[in-house]
C-alpha positions as CSV (number, residue, x, y, z in Angstrom):
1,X,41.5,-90.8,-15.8
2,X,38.3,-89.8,-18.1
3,X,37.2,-86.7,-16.8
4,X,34.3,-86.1,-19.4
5,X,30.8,-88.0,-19.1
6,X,28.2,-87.9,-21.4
7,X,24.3,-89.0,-21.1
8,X,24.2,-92.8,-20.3
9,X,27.2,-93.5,-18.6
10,X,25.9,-90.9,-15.9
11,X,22.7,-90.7,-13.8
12,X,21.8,-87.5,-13.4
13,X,20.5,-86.3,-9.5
14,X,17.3,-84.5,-9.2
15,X,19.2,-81.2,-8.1
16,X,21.4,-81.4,-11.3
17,X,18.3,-81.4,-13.5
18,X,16.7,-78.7,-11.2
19,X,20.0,-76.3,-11.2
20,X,20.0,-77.1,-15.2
21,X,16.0,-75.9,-15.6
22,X,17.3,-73.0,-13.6
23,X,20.2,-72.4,-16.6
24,X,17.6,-72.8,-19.3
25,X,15.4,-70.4,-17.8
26,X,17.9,-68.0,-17.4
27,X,19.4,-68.5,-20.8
28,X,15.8,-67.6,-22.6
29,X,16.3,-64.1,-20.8
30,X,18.8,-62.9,-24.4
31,X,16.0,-64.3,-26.7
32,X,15.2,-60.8,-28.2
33,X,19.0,-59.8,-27.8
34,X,21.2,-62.5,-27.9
35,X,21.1,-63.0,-31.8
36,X,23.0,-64.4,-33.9
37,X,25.3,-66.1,-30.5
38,X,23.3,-68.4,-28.9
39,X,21.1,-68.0,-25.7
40,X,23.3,-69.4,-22.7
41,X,22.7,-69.7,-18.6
42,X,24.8,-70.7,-16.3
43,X,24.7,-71.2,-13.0
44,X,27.1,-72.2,-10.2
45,X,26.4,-74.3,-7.3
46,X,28.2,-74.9,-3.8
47,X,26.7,-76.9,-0.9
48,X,24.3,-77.2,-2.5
49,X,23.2,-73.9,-2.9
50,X,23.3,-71.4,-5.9
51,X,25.8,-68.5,-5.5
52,X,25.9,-66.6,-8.9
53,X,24.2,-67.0,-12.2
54,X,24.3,-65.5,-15.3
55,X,23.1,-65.4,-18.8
56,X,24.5,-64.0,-22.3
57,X,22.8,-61.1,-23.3
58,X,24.2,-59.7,-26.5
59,X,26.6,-60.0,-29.0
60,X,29.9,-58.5,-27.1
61,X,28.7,-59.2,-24.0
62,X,29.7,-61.5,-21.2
63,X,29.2,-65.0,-21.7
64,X,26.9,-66.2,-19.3
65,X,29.9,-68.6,-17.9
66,X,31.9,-65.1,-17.4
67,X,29.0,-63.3,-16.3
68,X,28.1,-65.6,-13.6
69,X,31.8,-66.2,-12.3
70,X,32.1,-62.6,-11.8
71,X,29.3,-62.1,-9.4
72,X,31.0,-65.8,-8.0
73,X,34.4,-64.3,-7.1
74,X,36.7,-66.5,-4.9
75,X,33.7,-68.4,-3.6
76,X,33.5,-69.9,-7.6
77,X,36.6,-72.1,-5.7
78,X,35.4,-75.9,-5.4
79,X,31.9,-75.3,-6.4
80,X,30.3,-76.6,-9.6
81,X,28.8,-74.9,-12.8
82,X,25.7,-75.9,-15.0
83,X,25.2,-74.3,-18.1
84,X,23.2,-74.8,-21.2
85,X,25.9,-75.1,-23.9
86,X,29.6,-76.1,-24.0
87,X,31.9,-73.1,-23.0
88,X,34.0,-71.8,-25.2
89,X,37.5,-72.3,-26.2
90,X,38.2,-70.1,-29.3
91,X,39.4,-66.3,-29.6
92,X,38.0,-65.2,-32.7
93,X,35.5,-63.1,-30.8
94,X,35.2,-59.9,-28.7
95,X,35.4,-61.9,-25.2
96,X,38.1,-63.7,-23.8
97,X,37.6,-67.6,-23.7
98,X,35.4,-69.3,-21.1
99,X,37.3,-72.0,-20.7
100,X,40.1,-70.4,-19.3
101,X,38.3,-68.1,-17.0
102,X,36.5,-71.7,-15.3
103,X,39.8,-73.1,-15.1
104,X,41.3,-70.0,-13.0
105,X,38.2,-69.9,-11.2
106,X,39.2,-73.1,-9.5
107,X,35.1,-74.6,-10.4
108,X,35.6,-78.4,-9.9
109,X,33.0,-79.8,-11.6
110,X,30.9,-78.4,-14.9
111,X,27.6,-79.8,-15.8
112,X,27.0,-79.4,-20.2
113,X,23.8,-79.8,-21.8
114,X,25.2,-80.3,-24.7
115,X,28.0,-80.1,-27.3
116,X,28.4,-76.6,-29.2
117,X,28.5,-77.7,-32.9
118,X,30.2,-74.8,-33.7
119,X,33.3,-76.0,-35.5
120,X,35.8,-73.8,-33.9
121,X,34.1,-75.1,-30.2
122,X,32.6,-78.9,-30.8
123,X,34.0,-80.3,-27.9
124,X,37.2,-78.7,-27.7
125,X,36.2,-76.9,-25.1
126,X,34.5,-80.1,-22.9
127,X,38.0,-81.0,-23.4
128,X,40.7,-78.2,-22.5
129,X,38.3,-78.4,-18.8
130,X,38.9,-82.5,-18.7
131,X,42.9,-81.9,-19.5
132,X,42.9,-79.2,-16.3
133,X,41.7,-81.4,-14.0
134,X,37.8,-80.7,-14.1
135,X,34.8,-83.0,-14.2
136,X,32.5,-82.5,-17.4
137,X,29.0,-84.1,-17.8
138,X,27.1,-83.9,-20.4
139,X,23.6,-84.4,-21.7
140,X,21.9,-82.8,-19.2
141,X,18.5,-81.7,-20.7
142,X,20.3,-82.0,-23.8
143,X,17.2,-82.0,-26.1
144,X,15.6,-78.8,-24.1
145,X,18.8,-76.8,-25.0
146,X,18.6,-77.9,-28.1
147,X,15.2,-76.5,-28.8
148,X,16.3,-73.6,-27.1
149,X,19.1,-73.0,-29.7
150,X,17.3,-74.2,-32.9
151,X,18.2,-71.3,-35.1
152,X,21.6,-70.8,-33.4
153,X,22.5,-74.8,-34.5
154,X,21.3,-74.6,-37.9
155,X,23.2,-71.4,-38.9
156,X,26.2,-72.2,-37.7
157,X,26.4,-75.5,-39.2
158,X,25.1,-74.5,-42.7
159,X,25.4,-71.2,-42.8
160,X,21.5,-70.7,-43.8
161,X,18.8,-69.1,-41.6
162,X,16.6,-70.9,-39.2
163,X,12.8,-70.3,-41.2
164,X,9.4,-70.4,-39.4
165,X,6.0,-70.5,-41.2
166,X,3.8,-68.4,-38.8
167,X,-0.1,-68.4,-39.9
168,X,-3.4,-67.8,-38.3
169,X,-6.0,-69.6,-39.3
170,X,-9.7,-70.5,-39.3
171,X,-10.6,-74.3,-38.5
172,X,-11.4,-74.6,-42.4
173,X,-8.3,-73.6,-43.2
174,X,-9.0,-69.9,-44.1
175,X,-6.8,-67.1,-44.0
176,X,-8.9,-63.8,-44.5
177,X,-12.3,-63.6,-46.2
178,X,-13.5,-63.7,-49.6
179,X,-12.6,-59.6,-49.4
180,X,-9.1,-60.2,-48.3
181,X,-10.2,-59.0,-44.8
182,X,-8.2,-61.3,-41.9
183,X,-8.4,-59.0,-38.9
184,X,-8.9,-60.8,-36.5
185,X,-9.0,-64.4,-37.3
186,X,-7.5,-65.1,-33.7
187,X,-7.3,-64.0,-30.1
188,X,-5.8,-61.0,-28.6
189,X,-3.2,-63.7,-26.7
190,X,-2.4,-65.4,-29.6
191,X,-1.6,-61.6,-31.0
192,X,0.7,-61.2,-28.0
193,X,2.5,-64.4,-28.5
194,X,2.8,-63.7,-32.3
195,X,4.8,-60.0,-31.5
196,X,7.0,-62.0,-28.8
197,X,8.0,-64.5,-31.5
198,X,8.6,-61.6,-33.5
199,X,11.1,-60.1,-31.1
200,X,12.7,-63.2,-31.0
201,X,13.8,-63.4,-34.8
202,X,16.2,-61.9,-37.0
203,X,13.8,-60.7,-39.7
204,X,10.6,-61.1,-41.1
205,X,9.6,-62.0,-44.6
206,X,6.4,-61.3,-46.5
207,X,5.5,-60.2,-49.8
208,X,4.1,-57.5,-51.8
209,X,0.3,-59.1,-52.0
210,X,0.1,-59.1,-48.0
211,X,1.4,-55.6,-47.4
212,X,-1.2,-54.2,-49.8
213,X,-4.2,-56.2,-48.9
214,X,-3.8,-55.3,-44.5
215,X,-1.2,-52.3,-45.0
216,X,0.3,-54.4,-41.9
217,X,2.6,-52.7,-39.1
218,X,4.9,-55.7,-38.8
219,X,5.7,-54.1,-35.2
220,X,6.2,-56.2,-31.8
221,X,4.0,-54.2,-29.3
222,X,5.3,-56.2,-26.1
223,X,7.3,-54.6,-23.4
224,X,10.6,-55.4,-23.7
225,X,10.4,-56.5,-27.5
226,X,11.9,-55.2,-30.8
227,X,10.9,-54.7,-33.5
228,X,12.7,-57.5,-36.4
229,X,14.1,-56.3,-39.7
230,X,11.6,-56.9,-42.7
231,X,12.3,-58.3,-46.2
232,X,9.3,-57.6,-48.6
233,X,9.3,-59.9,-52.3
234,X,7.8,-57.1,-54.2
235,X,9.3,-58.1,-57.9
236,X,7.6,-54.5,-59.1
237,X,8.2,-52.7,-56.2
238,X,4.8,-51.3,-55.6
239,X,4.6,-51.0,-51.6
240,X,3.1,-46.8,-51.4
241,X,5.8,-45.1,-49.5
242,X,3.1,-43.8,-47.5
243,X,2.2,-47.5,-46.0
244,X,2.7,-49.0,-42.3
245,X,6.2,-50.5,-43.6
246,X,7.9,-48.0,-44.7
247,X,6.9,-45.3,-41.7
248,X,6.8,-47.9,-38.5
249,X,9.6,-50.6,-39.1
250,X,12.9,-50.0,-39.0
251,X,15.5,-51.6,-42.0
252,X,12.9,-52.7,-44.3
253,X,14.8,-54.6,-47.2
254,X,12.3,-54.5,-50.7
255,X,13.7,-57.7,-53.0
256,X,12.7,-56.2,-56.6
257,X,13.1,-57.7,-60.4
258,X,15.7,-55.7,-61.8
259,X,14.3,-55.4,-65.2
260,X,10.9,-54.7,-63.7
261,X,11.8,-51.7,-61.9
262,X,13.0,-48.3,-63.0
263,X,16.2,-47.1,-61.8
264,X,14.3,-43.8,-60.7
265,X,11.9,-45.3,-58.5
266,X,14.6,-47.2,-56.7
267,X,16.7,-44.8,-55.9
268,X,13.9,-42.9,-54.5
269,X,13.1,-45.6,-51.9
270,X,17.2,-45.9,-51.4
271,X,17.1,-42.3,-50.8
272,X,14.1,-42.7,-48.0
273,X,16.8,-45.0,-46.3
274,X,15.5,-48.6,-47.7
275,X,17.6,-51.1,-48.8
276,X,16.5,-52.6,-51.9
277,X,18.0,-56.4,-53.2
278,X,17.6,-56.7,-56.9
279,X,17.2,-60.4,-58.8
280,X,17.1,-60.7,-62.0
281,X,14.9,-64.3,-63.1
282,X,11.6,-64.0,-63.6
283,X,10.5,-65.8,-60.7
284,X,12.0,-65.3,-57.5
285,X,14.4,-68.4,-56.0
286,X,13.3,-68.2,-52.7
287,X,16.6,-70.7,-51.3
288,X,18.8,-68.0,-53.5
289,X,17.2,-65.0,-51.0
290,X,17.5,-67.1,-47.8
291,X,21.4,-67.6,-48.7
292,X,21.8,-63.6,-49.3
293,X,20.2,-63.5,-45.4
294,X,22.6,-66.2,-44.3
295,X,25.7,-64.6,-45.7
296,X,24.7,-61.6,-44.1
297,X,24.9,-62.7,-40.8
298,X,20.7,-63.7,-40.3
299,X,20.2,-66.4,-38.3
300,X,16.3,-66.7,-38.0
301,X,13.5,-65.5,-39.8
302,X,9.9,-65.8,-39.8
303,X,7.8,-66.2,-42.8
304,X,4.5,-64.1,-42.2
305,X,2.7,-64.4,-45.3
306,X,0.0,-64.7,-47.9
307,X,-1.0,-68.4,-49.4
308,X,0.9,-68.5,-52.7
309,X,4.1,-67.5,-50.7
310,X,3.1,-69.7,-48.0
311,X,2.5,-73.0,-50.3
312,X,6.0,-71.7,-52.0
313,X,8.1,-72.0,-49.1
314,X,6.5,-75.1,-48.0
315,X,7.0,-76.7,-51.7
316,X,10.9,-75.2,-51.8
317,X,11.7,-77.0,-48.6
318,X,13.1,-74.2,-46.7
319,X,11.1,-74.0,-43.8
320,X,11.9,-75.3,-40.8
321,X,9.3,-74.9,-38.0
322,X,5.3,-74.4,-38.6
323,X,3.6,-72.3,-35.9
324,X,0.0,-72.1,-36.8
325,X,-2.7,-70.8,-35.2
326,X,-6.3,-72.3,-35.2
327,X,-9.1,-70.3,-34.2
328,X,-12.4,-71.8,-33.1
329,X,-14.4,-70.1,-36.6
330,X,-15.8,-71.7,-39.5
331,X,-16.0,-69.5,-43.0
332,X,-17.6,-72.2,-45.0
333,X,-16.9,-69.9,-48.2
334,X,-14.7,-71.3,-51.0
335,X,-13.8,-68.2,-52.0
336,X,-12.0,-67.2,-48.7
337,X,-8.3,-67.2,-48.8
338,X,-6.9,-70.2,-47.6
339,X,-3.6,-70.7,-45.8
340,X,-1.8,-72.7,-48.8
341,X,-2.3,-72.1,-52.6
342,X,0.4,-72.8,-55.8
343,X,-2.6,-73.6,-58.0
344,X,-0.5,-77.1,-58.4
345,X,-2.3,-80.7,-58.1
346,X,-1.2,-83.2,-56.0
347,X,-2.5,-86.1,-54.9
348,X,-2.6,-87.0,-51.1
349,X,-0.4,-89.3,-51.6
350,X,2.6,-86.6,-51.9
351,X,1.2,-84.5,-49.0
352,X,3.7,-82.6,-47.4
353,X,4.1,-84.3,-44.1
354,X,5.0,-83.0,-40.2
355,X,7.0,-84.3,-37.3
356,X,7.1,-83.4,-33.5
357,X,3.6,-81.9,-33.5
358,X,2.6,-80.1,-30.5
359,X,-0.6,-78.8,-29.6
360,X,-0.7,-75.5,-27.1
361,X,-3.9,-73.7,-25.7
362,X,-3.4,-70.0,-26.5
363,X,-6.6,-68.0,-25.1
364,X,-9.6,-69.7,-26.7
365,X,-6.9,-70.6,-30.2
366,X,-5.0,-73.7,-30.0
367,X,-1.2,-73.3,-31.7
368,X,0.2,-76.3,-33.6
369,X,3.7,-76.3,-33.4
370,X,5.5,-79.0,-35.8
371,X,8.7,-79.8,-38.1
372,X,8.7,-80.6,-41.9
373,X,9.6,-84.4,-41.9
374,X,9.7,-84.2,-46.4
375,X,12.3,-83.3,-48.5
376,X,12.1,-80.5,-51.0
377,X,10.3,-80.6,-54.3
378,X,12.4,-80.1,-57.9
């Protein structure tokens, strides 16, 4: 008998889309820790009632599946468990499989949200539950958990970071003033949301023309947030040593030309603990600097950034989410900064455009959140 159901050969019951909200909002607890595994909640159900729950919290931690039939014990026996991605079935990690620890558990049923796409999971472990005698669904709030685990999905499947465009801005489209002078375009909540996005990702990327016109901190002042790595494009290497980024943030990676740079004033800022990442073109490849993240492990990273790298990025293709703030001001000077500048024409019949928009009240800014639905330029 076919043990595994997917969306539309199911209907799902109120009380399994309430005890799957319940695993999504427990599964958003690891999103300053759980990088580069995905965030996972599970929760397990009998009689109707919830009797343990769990979530993932860092790398070599429990699974949320494990974590939650621990607290479960013999009681796990019978009862059912929703969680917000497939459980897995592999070994080439620091935790035991979660497959096997439901199937000794003696859990009956077990409610997916959706299919891992990781290659060494992707529905093998849905399976090895169906072959032991255990109900699967799945699809339950499939496309929440798969917002959840954006940069999760796209790194494991390509190997490349997950890259969001972050930018404040004022209703004309202006960055910072005519003197370079941007604090503070937007609200104090929009500032709070903006460090717990930062806590969220993997590392942040700016370059050299940003960190000298605000001497930024780059910091997430939340409680309970981190502070990300940062990656500064500063072909000369001419961030002072006495700036915010290079007393305040910790692992601060400077990306320099290699023939633009003497050998002495690198090893200086190695000495001082920085990393620095040498290229050797005369303009950086931005999709050449996003694979060095990838390959070493980065999963997500935020662009926070002036307008030529800004309209860079966008042009290049690489970015994956826009968050933009809009604040309720009007500059009404042309010589302001404004969010997007290459100096390169283009007619508005090749505007770059977005998918999914979303508009979101933030204190008195509004946030559009949207997807890049072009293809990258030559």
């Amino acid at each position: 008998m076919e043990r595994i159901w997917i969306l539309g050969l199911k209907k799902f019951s109120d009380r399994d889309i309430l005890y799957m909200k319940r695993a999504l909002r427990l599964a958003k607890k690891g999103c300053f820790t759980a990088s580069p595994n995905p965030m996972v909640g599970a929760v397990i159900v009998k009689n109707n009632k919830i009797i343990s729950e769990g979530f993932h919290k860092m790398p070599g931690a429990l699974h949320a599946e494990a974590a939650a039939l621990a607290l479960a014990g013999p009681k796990a026996k019978g009862a059912a468990m929703y969680v917000t991605l497939e459980p897995c079935c592999h070994t080439d990690k620091k935790t035991p499989p979660c497959t096997r620890a439901i199937i000794a558990s003696g859990i009956k049923r077990v409610y997916v949200a959706m299919q891992d796409p990781n290659p060494k999971v992707s529905g093998k472990g849905m399976r090895e539950l169906a072959e032991n005698g255990i109900d699967v669904i799945s699809g339950v709030l499939e496309s929440d958990a798969r917002k959840l685990n954006e940069a999760y999905f796209k790194y494991i499947t390509t190997g490349m970071p997950f890259v969001i465009l972050k930018t404040a801005m004022t209703l004309d489209g202006r960055i910072a003033d005519a003197q370079g002078d941007s604090k503070w375009i937007t609200s104090e909540k929009s500032r709070i949301l903006v460090h717990r996005i930062r806590s969220s990702v993997d590392f942040l990327l700016t370059g050299v023309g940003t960190v000298l016109a605000d001497n930024p901190c780059f910091t997430s002042r939340i409680k309970g947030g981190r502070n990300p790595k940062l990656i500064i494009i500063d072909p000369e290497l001419r961030t002072p040593m006495n700036f915010s980024v290079c007393k305040t943030v910790v692992n601060t990676t400077f990306v320099v030309r290699r023939s633009s740079v003497p050998q002495e004033r690198m090893q200086r800022f190695i000495d001082a603990g920085f990393s620095v990442l040498k290229f050797d073109s005369e303009v950086l490849e931005i999709k050449w600097l996003l694979k060095k993240l990838g390959e070493s492990g980065i999963s997500s990273v935020m662009i926070e950034a002036g307008s030529r790298l800004n309209a860079h990025a966008v042009s290049q293709g690489v970015v994956d989410k826009f968050l933009i703030f809009v604040a309720p001001k009007i500059l009404a000077d042309s010589k302001a900064m404004s969010v997007f500048e290459s100096g390169v024409f283009r007619p508005i019949s090749e505007a770059f455009r977005l998918r999914n928009t979303r508009l979101k009240r933030v204190g008195s800014d509004f946030l559009i959140e949207a997807y890049p639905d072009f293809k990258p330029t030559d």
